[in-house]
C-alpha positions in Angstrom: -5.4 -1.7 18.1 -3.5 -0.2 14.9 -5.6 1.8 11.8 -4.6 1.7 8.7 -6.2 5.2 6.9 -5.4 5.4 3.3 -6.0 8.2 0.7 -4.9 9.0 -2.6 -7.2 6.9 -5.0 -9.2 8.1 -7.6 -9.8 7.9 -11.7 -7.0 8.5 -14.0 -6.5 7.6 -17.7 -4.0 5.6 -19.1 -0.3 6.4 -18.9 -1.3 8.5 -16.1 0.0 8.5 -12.1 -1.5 8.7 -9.2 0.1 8.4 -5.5 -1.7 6.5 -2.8 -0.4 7.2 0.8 -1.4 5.2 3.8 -1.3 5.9 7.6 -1.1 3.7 10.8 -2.1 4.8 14.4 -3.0 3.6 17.6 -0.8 1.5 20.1 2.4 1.5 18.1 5.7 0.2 19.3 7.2 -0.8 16.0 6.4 -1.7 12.3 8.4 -3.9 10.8 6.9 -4.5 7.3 4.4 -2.1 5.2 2.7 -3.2 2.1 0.6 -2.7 -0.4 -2.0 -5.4 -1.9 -5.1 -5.1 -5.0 -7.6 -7.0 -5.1 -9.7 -6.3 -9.0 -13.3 -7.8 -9.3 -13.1 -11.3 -9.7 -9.4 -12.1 -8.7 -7.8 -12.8 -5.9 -6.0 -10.2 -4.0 -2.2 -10.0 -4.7 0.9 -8.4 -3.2 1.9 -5.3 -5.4 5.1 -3.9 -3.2 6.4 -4.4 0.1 9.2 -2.2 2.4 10.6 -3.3 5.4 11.6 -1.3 8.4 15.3 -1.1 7.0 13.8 0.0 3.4 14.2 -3.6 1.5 11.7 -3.4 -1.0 9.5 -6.1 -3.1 7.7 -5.9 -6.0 4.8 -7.8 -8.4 6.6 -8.1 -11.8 3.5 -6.4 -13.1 4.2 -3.0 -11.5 8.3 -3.2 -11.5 9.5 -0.2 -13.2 6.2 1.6 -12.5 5.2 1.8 -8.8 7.3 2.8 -6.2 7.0 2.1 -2.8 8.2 4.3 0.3 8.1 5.2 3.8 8.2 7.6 6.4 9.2 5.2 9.6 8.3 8.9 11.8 5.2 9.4 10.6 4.0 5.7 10.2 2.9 6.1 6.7 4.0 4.2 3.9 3.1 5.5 0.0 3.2 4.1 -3.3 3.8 6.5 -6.6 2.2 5.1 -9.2 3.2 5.9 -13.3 2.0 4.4 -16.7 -0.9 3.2 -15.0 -2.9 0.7 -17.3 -6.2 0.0 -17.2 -5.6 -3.7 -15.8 -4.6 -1.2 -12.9 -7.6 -1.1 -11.6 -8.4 -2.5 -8.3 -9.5 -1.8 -4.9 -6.1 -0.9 -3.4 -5.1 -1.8 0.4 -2.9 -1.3 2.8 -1.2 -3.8 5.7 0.9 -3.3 8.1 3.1 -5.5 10.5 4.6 -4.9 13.6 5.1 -4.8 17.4 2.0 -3.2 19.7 3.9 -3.7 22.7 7.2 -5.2 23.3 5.4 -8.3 23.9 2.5 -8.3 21.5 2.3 -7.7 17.8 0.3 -7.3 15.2 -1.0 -7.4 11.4 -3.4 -4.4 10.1 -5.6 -3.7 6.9 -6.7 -0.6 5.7 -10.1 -0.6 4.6 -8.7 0.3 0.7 -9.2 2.7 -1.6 -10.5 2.4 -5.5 -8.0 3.0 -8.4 -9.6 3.4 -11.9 -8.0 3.2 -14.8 -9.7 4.5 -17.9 -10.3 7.0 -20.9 
């Protein structure tokens, strides 16, 4: 079983930054994919950034420029600096993770997400 801890969430107003970080434990061989997804009241959830293993990175048009996504593949955490937040921002803010348990078993992790608000 792999955990997914993340941290970093909080109230800001707008223009302003905040950096969400996000952990995995437990039986770990290998992760191959980190991401991070929002989900704001009433909406669907949506894929803001992604990094691979090898550091290939994706991005939701709305937060290219903006958000940054990275990774420490040592310490199983993966982080997301955030700038010129705006207040349609604001979301619950999750983490997922991807990978290998065992060398014969795999698997695909949520965090249990943390709240980004976006106001004045």
């Amino acid at each position: 079983q792999v955990r997914l801890v993340e941290s970093g969430g909080g109230l800001v107003q707008p223009g302003g930054s905040l950096r969400l970080s996000c952990v995995a434990s437990g039986s770990i061989f290998s992760i191959h994919y980190m991401a991070w997804y929002r989900q704001a009241p009433g909406k669907e959830r949506e894929l803001v950034a992604a990094i691979t293993s090898g550091g290939t990175t994706n991005y939701a048009d709305s937060v290219k420029g903006r958000f940054t996504i990275s990774r420490d593949n040592a310490k199983n955490t993966v982080y997301l600096q955030m700038i010129s937040l705006k207040p349609e921002d604001t979301a619950v803010y999750s983490c997922n993770a991807r990978g290998s348990a065992t060398i014969t078993s795999g698997f695909n992790s949520w965090g249990q997400g943390t709240q980004v608000t976006v106001s004045s």
